[in-house]
N, C-alpha and C positions, 0 to 999 in steps of 0.2 A: 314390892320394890323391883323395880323396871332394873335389866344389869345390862349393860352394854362394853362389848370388848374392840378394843383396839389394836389390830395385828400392824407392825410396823409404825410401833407409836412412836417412834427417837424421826420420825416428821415431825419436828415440835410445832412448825408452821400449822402446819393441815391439825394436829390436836389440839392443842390449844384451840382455835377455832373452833371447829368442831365440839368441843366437849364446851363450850363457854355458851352454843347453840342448844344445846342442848339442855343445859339445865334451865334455859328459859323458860320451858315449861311446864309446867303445873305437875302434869303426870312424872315427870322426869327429873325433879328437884332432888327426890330421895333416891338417885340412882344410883347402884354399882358400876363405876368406872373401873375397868379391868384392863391394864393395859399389856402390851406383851412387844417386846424387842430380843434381837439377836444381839445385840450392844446393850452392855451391863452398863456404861457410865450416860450412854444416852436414853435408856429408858431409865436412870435412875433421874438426870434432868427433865423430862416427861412427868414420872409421878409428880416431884417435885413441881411443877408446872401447873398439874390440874387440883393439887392442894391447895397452890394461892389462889386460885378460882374459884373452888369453894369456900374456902375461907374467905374472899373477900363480898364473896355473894352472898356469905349469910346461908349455905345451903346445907339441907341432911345429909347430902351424899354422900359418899366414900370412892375413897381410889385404892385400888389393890393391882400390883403389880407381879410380872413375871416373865420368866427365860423362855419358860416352859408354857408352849398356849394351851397345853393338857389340863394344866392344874387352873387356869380360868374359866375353861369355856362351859362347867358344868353350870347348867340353870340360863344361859346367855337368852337373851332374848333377839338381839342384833348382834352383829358382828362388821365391822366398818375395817377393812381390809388395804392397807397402799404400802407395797411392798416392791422390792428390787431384787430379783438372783442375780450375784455377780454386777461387781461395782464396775467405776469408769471405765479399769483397765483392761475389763473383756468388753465393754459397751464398745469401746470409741473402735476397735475392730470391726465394728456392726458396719460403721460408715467408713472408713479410711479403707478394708479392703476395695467393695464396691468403689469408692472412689478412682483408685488405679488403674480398675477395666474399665474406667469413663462413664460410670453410674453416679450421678451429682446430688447425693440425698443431703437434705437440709435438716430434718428433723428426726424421721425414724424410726418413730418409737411406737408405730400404729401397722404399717404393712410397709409389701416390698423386703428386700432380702433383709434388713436390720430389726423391719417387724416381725417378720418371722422366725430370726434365731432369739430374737427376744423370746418371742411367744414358746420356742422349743424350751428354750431355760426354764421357764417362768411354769406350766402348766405343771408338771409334775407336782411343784409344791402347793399350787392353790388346790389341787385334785388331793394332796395330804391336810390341808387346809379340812376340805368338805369331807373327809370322811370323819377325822376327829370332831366333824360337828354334828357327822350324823347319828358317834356313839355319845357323844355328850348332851347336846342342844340341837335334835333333830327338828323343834321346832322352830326356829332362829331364822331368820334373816337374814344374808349375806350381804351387805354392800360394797360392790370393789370399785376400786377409783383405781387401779392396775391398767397399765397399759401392757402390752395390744387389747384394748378393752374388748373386740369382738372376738380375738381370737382367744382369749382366756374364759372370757363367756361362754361361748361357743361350747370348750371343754366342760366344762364346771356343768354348764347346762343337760349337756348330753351323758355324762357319768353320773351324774349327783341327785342323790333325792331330794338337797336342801333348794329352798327359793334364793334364788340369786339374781341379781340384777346390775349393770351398770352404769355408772352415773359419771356425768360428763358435763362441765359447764360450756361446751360450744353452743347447744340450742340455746339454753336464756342469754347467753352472749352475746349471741348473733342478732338474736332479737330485739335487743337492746339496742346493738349500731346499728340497726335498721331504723328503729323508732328515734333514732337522735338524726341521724341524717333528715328523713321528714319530717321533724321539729312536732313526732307524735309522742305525747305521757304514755309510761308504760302502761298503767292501766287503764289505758282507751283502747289497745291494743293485743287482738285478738291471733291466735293461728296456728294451723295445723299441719305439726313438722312430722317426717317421717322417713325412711330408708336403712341405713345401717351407720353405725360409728362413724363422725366424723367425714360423713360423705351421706349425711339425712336433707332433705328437701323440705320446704316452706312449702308445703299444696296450697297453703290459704295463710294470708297476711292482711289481715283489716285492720282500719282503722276506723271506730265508730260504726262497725258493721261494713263498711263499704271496702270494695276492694283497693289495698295500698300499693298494688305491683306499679299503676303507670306515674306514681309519684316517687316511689324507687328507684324507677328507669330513668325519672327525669333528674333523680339526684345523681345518679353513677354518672349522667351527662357533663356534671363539672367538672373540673380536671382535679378539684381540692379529693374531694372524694372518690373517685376513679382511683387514685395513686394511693390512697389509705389498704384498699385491696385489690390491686390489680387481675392475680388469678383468679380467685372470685367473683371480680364484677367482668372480665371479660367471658369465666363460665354462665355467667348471667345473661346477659348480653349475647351469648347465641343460645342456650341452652332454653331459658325462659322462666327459670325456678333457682331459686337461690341457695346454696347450698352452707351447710354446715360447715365448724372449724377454719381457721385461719389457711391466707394463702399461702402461709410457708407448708405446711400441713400439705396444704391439695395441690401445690404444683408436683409435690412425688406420686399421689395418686392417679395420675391418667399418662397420658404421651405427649401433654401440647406444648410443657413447659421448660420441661429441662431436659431435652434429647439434645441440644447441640447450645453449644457455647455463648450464639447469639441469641439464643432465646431466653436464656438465663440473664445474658445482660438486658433486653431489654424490658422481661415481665417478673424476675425474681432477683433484684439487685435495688428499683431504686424504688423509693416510695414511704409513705406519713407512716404507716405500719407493717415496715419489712424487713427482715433482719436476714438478710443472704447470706450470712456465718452463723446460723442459729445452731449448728453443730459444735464448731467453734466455741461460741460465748458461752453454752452449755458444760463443754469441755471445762472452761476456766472458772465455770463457775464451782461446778464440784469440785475442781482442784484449789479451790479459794475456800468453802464452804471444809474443805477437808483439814484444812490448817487452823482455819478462822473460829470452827465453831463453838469448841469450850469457849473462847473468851467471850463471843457474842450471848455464850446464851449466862453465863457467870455477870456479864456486867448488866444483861435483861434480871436479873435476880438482884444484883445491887443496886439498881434503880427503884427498887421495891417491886418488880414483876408489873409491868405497866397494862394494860389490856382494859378496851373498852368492852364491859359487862354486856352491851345492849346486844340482842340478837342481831347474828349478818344472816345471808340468803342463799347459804350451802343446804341443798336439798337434803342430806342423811338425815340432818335433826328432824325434820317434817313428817319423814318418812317416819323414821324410829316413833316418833309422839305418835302419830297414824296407828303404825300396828301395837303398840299398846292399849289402844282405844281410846286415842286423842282425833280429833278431826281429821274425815281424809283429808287425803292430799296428792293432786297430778303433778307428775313430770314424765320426762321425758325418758326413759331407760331400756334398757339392753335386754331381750326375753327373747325364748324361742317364737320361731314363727308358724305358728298355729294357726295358718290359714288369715292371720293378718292384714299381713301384703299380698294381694293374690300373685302379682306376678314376680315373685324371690321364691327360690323356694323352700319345700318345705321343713321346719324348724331350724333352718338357719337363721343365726343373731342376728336381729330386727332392732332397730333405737325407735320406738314409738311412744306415742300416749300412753301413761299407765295411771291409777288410781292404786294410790296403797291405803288399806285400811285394816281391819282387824282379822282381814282373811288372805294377808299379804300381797302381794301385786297383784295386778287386775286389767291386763293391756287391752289396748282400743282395737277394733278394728277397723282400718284404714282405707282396704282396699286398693286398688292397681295406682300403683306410679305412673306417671310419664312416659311413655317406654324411651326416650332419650334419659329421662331419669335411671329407669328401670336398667338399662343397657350396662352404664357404667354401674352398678350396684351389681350388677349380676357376674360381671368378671371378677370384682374385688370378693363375693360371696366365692365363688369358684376355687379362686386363690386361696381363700383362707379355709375351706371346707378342707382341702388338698393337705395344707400344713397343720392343721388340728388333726386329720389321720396318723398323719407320719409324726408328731407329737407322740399321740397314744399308742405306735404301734411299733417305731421304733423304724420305719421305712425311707433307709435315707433317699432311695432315689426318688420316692416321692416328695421328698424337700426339696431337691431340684426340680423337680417336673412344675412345684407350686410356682417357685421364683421365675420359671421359664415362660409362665404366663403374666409375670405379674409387667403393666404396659408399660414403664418408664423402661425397665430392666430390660424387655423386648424390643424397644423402637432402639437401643442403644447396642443391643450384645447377639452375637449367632449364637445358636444351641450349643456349639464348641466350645463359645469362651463363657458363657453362664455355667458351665459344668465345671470348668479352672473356678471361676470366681466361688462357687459353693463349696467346690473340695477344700480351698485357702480359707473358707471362713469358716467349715467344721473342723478345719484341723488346729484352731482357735481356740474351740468351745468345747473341742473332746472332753475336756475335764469335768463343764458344766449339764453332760449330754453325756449318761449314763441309761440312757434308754437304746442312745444305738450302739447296738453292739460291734458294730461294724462303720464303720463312717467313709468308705473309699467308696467310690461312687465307678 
């Protein structure tokens, strides 16, 4: 009997799904669902959750719950990880300091100063995460859905014996608005993405074998679809390769978009899919979801617990069935880089082709990016290599030295005032940043 654990299961959204995926099939019907939250009343609506599931699917499973992810993880075979240190009240710091020194982050939650005090929070516990897996279920699976995905990677990868990987719906995403723009079915549709987290490249985009780039180009030419993604299709449109994740996402990744006021209004404010307050709405959302959520999820329970049985197309279940000895199965995920990419380098977190099967992940080799690809991948590697040390080592002034390079942060701030903006946002997270011992820069 296949056990699969849940860290951060009170995401009822993300479990329920997920576990409803899962027992689709065959080998995974009889499975141990083990879930584990830091909230007793919302992993208690959690078990609850994946009970009706079972029960309504007719299945062997079991769901076993817990505080403690100690008294789970023994026997795990997977482990499916989405997890937060520290709620809104130190999050929305991440973007409102930077905002004051004239740094205009929209989202945040990947790199750049907000990604990285994420990622400072955040690695210590996934790094407790993998050691309790290496005395329990050293042969286990990790799947994290955790943002800063490469920079918790990164760590987990480079400390940890366990296989870990992560997974990200930007690539079949993207893929998708591609093939609907040129009016191609997904499964006529072929192609080979690669680079790093949320900043990976399309090398090859066919349709029926043939190559789909000059029917792409000739789509971003409308103005309907041009304003669906502005930052993206104008990186397109000079760069030549289409890039992963949303344009609210990659206008904080480089320097073209949000260094001054007018560039903000005219390529990150209007358009079919853009949300210039995505900090904002985010904001309101947790503070609505923090009020809201017993009732929402007490009256999903009196409705009789509603949920379509049928399998959806979140990669963990595939994978999970994969390495039990269910059919492989490719995607796209987060692994060192092992000679790879040749020009990233070495074992820095790569987002490439992988095959998972009974001998756990399996990454493609890709070979040389673009070097205009290559270019921007290698700064954002740089950066995050910088803030994964000072993570593990406890080095604040390498937190700053990371942020000082990171480009939106540079094209905006002199080395004087990035060193105020870092000291105002450690002296934020002092409490959640127990590695530096020292935080005065």
């Amino acid at each position: 009997m296949a056990k699969v654990v849940f860290i951060g299961a009170g995401s009822l959204g993300f479990t329920r799904g997920l576990v409803r995926d899962l027992l689709t099939f065959p080998l995974l019907q009889s499975a141990e669902i083990a879930l584990v939250d830091i909230n007793q009343e919302r992993l208690d609506f959690a078990r609850r959750a994946v009970a009706s599931i079972i029960e309504r699917g007719n299945y062997p499973a079991k769901v076993t719950a817990s505080l403690d992810r100690r008294e789970v993880l023994k026997g795990a075979d997977a482990v499916c990880c989405t997890i937060l240190c520290g709620g809104v009240d130190i999050w929305r710091h991440d973007i409102e300091i930077p905002k004051k020194y004239g740094v205009d982050i929209n989202i945040g939650d990947t790199r750049g100063p907000s990604g990285i005090f994420r990622a400072l929070r955040t690695i210590p516990t996934m790094l407790d995460i993998c050691r309790d897996m290496e005395k329990y279920c050293p042969d286990a699976i990790l799947l994290n859905y955790t943002n800063p995905m490469a920079m918790l990677c990164r760590a987990m990868q480079r400390k940890s014996s366990i296989q870990v990987t992560g997974l990200c719906h930007s690539v079949q995403g993207t893929a998708g608005m591609l093939a609907e723009w040129i009016g191609a079915p997904m499964d006529e549709v072929d192609y080979v993405c690669a680079g790093i987290n949320h900043q990976a490249w399309y090398l090859k985009y066919t349709w029926k074998g043939k190559d789909a780039y000059p029917l792409i180009r000739k789509a971003v030419g409308k103005k309907a679809v041009y304003n669906a993604e502005p930052v993206r299709n104008e990186m397109f449109l000079h760069l030549d390769y289409y890039v992963t994740e949303s344009s609210g996402h990659n206008s904080e990744y480089n320097w073209w978009f949000r260094k001054r006021p007018d560039l903000i209004e005219k390529y990150c404010t209007h358009g079919t899919n853009w949300n210039p307050g995505a900090y904002a709405y985010i904001l309101r959302e947790y503070q609505r979801i923090a009020k809201t959520w017993k009732k929402e999820v007490k009256d999903w329970f009196a409705e009789g617990a509603p949920l379509d049985l049928a399998r959806g197309h979140e990669y963990a279940a595939y994978i999970v069935n994969a390495y039990v000895g269910g059919e492989p199965f490719e995607f796209n995920g987060n692994v060192p880089n092992t000679g790879l990419i040749s020009n990233l380098p070495d074992q820095a977190c790569v987002e490439v082709p992988v095959l998972a099967n009974r001998r756990g992940f399996n990454p493609m080799h890709v070979g040389a990016l673009p070097p205009q690809c290559a270019t921007l991948n290698n700064l954002s590697v740089a950066v995050e290599e910088m803030a994964v040390e000072a993570a593990l080592t406890g080095d604040t002034k390498l937190v700053f030295q990371a942020i000082a390079y990171d480009p939106l942060t540079a094209a905006v701030l002199s080395l004087a005032e990035i060193k105020k903006m870092v000291q105002a946002m450690f002296k934020k997270n002092e409490a959640y940043l127990p590695q530096f011992k020292d935080i005065r820069l």
